[in-house]
C-alpha positions as CSV (number, residue, x, y, z in Angstrom):
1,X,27.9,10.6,14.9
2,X,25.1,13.1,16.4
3,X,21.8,12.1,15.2
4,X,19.7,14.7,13.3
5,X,16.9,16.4,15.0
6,X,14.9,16.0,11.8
7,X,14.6,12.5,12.7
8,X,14.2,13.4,16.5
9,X,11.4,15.9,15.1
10,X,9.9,13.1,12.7
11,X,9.5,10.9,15.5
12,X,7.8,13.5,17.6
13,X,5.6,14.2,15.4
14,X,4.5,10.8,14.3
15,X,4.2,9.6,17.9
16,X,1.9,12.2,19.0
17,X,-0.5,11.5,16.4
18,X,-0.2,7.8,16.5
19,X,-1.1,8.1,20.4
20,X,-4.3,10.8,19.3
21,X,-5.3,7.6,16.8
22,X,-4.8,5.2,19.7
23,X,-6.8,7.2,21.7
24,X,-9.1,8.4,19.6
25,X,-11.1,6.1,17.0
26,X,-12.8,9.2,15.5
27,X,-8.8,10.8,14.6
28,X,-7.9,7.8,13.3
29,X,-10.8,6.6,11.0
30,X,-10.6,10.7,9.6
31,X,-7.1,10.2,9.0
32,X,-5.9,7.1,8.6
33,X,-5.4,5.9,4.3
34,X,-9.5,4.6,3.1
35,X,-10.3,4.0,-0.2
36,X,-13.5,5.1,-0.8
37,X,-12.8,8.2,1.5
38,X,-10.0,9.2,-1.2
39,X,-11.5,8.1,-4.2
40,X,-15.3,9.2,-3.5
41,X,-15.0,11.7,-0.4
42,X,-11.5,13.6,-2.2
43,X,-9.9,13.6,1.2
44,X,-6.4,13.8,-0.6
45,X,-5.2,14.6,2.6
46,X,-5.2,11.1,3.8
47,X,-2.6,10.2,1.3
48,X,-0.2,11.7,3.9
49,X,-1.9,11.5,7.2
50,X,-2.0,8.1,6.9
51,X,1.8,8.1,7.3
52,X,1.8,9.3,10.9
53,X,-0.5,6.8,12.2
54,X,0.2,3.2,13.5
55,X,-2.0,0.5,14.6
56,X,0.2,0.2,18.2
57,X,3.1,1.1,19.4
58,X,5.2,-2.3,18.3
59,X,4.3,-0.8,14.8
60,X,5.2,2.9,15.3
61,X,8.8,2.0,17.0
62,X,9.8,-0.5,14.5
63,X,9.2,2.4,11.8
64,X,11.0,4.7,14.4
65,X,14.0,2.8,14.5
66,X,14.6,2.3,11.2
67,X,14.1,6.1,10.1
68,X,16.3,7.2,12.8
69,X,19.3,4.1,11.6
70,X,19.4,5.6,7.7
71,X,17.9,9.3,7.8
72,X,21.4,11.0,9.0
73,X,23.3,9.6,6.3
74,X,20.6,10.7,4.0
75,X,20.7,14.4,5.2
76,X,24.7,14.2,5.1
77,X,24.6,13.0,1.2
78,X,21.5,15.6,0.2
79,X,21.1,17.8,2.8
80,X,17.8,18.2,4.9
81,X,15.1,19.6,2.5
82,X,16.1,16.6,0.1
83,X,15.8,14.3,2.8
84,X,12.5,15.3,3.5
85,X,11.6,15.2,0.3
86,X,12.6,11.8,-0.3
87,X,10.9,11.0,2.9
88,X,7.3,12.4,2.2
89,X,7.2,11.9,-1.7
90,X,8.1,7.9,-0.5
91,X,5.2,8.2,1.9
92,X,2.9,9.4,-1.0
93,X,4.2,6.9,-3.6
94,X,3.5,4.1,-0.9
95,X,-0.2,5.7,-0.5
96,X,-0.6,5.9,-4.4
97,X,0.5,2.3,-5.1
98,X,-1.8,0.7,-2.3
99,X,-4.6,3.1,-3.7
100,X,-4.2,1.6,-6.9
101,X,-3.9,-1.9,-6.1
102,X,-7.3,-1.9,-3.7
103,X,-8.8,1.1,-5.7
104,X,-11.7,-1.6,-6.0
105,X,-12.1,-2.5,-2.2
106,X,-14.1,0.6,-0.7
107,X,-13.3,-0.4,2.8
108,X,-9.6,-0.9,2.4
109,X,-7.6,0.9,5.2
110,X,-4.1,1.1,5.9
111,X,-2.0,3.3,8.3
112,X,1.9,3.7,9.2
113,X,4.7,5.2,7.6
114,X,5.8,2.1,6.3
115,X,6.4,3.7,2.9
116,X,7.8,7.0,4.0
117,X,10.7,4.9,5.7
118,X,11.1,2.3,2.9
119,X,11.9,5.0,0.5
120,X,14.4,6.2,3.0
121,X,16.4,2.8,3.4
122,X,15.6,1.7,-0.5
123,X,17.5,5.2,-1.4
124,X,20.6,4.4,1.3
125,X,20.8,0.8,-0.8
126,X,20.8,2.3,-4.1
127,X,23.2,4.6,-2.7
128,X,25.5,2.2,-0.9
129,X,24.9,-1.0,-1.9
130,X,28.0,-2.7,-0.6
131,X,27.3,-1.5,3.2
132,X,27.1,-4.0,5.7
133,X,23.3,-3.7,7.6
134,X,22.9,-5.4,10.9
135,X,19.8,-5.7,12.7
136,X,18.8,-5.9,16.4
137,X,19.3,-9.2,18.5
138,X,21.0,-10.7,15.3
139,X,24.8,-10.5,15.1
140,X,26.2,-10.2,11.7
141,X,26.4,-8.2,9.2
142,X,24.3,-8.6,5.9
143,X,25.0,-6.8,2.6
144,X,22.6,-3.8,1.3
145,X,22.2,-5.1,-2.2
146,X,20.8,-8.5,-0.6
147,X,18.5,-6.6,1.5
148,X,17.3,-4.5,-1.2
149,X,16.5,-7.3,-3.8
150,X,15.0,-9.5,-0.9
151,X,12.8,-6.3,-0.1
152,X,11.5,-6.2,-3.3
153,X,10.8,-10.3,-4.0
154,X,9.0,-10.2,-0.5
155,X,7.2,-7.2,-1.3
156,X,5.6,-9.1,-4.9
157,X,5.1,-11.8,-3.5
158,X,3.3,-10.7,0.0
159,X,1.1,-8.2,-2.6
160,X,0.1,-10.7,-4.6
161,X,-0.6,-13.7,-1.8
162,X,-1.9,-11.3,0.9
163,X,-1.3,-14.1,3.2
164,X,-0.5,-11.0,6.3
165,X,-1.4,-7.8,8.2
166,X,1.4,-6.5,6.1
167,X,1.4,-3.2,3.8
168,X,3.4,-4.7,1.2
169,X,2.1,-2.2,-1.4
170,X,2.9,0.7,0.7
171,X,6.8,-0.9,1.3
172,X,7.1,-1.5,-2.6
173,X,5.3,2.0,-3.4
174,X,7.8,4.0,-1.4
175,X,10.6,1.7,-1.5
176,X,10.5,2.3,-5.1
177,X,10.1,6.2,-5.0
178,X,13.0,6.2,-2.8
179,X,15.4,4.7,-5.4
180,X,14.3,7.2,-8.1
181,X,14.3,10.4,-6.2
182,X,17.9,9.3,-5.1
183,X,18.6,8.5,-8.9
184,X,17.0,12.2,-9.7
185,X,19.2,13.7,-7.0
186,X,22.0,12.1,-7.9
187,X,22.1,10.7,-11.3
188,X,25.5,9.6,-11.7
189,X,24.5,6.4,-9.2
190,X,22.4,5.2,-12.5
191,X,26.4,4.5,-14.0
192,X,28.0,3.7,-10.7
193,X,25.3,1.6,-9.0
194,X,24.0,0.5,-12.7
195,X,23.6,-3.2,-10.9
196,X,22.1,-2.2,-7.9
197,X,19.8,-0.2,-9.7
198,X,18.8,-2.6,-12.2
199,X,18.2,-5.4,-9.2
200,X,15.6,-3.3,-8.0
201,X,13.6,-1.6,-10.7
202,X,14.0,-5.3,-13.1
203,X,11.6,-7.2,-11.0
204,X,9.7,-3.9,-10.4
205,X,8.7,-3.7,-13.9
206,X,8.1,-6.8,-14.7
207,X,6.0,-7.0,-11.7
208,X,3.8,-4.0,-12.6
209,X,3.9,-4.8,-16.1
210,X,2.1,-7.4,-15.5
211,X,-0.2,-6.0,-13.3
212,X,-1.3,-3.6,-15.4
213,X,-1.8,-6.0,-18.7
214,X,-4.0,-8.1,-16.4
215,X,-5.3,-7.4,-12.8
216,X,-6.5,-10.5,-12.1
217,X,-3.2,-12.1,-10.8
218,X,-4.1,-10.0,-7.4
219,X,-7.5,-12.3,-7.2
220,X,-7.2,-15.4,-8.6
221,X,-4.7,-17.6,-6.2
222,X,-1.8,-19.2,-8.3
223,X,-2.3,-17.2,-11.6
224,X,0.2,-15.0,-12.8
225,X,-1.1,-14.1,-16.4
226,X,-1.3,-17.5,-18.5
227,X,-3.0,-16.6,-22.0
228,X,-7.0,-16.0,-21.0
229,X,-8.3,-19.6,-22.5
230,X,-6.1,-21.3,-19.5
231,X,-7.7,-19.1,-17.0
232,X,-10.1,-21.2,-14.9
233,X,-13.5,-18.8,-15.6
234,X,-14.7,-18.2,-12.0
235,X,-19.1,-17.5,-12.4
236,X,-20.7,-16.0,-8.7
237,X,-23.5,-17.6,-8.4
238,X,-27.1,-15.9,-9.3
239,X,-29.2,-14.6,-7.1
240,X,-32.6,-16.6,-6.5
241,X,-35.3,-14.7,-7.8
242,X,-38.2,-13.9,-5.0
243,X,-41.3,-15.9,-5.9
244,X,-44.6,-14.6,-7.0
245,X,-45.9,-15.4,-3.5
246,X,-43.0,-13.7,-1.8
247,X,-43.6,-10.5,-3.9
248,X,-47.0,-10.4,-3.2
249,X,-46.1,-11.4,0.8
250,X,-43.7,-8.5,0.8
251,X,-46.8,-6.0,-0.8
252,X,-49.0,-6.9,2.3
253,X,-46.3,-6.5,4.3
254,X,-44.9,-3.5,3.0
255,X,-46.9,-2.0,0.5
256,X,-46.4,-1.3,-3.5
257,X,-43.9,1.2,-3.2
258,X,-41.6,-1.2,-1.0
259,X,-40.7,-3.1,-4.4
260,X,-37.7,-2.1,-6.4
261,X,-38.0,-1.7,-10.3
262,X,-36.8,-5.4,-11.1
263,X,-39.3,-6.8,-8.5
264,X,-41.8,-4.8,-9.8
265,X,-40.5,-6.0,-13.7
266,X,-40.6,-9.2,-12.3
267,X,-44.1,-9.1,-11.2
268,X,-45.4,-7.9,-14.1
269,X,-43.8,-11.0,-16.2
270,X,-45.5,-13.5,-13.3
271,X,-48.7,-11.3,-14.6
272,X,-48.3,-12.0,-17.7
273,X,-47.8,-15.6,-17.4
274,X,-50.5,-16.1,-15.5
C-alpha cells in the first residue's frame, strides 16, 4: 500500500519546526505547551504548537513512525479531512488534559505530538481491535485490544506516580479523544466494538472520576481517595518570623519603605509589647 502524503506532509511539517526548537531556544520556549503562558498570558496557540515540537530527534522519529504505521488506514476508513481532524482535535485533547492536571504548576512545560498520534492509534484499536500490532526489533505479533487497555493502565498509573520524562497526560488526553471522534464518525463501532470500547473508556472514567471528586491523589504518593479522616494531614512548615532586631537591621540597611505590610504589622505589635 502507497503511503499518504498527508503523513509525508505531517512529518515535514513537524520536523522542520522541531529542528527551529532545537535550534532555537527562543522558538521553542514561545511555542512549546507552558502553563502559566496559557492560563495567564492566553497564548491558546500553544495548545497546538506544542504538538510539532520535540525535545530531540529520538523523540520526534518515534512519534514519526508511529503516525506514518496507522494514519493510511485512517484516511482509507474516513477520508483525509477526518483524519486530520482526529489527528489535531487528539493533539488538543492531549494539551487540555495535561493543562488541567498541572493547571497549578506555573512552570509546567511539555512538547511533542505525543497526543496527536495517540488519538490516531487509540481510534485504529477501537476500530480494529482484533489486528495483530508488531513493533520494531520485536518479532511477534500482539493483539490491538491488549495494546489499547495496556495504554490506558500505563497511562493512570505513570500520571499519577510521575516516576518519568513521560507525557502520560498528553497520551491519555488524545488517546481518549481519538476513541470518541472515531465513535462520532462512526457510531455503529459503539454496538460492534461495544467491548473494546468499554475496555478503554471504563478505567477512563473511573480514573477521572476520581480525579475530579479529589485532586489530591496526583500529590499525595500512595493515596487514591480513602474517606478524608484516613488521609495522613500533611502541614508545610511556618515561616520564622524576622526578629525585632532583624527588622530594625533591615531599616538601617534599607530604609522604612523596604518593609512589606506584615513586617511593618509585625513591628508595630514588637512596639506595642515593648
Amino acid at each position: 500500500m502507497d503511503q499518504s502524503p498527508i503523513g509525508f506532509l505531517l512529518l515535514a511539517l513537524t520536523g522542520l519546526a522541531t529542528y527551529s526548537a532545537l535550534n532555537h531556544t527562543e522558538v521553542r520556549e514561545r511555542y512549546l505547551l507552558w502553563t502559566d503562558g496559557v492560563l495567564i498570558r492566553k497564548e491558546y496557540d500553544r495548545l497546538f504548537t506544542s504538538g510539532f515540537l520535540h525535545g530531540d530527534w529520538i523523540h520526534f522519529a518515534f512519534n514519526m513512525m508511529a503516525l506514518l504505521s496507522f494514519n493510511q488506514v485512517l484516511e482509507l476508513r474516513f477520508g483525509i479531512w477526518y483524519f486530520l481532524l482526529i489527528y489535531f482535535m487528539s493533539m488538543l485533547g492531549g494539551s487540555l488534559l495535561a493543562l488541567y492536571i498541572h493547571r497549578n504548576h506555573g512552570e509546567y512545560r511539555g512538547l511533542g505530538a505525543s497526543g496527536a498520534v495517540s488519538g490516531v492509534i487509540m481510534a485504529f484499536i477501537v476500530l480494529y481491535p482484533n489486528a495483530d500490532l508488531s513493533f520494531p526489533f520485536i518479532d511477534i505479533g500482539i493483539k490491538a485490544w491488549v495494546i489499547g487497555f495496556l495504554f490506558v493502565i500505563i497511562s493512570i498509573f505513570g500520571m499519577k506516580y510521575q516516576k518519568d520524562n513521560i507525557g502520560h497526560d498528553a497520551h491519555l488526553g488524545g488517546g481518549i479523544t481519538g476513541v470518541l471522534l472515531a465513535l462520532a464518525l462512526e457510531p455503529s463501532l459503539a454496538i460492534e466494538n461495544w467491548w473494546m470500547v468499554l475496555l478503554i473508556m471504563v478505567p477512563s472514567l473511573i480514573f477521572f472520576f476520581i480525579l475530579l471528586r479529589n485532586p489530591a491523589i496526583m500529590y499525595v504518593e500512595n493515596y487514591w481517595g480513602e474517606e478524608a479522616h484516613q488521609l495522613k494531614i500533611y502541614k508545610m512548615p511556618k515561616k520564622k518570623q524576622p526578629t525585632l532586631d532583624e527588622l530594625l537591621d533591615k531599616i538601617s540597611n534599607q530604609g522604612i519603605d523596604s518593609l512589606t505590610s506584615k513586617e511593618k504589622n509585625l513591628l508595630e505589635d514588637y512596639q506595642r509589647n515593648l
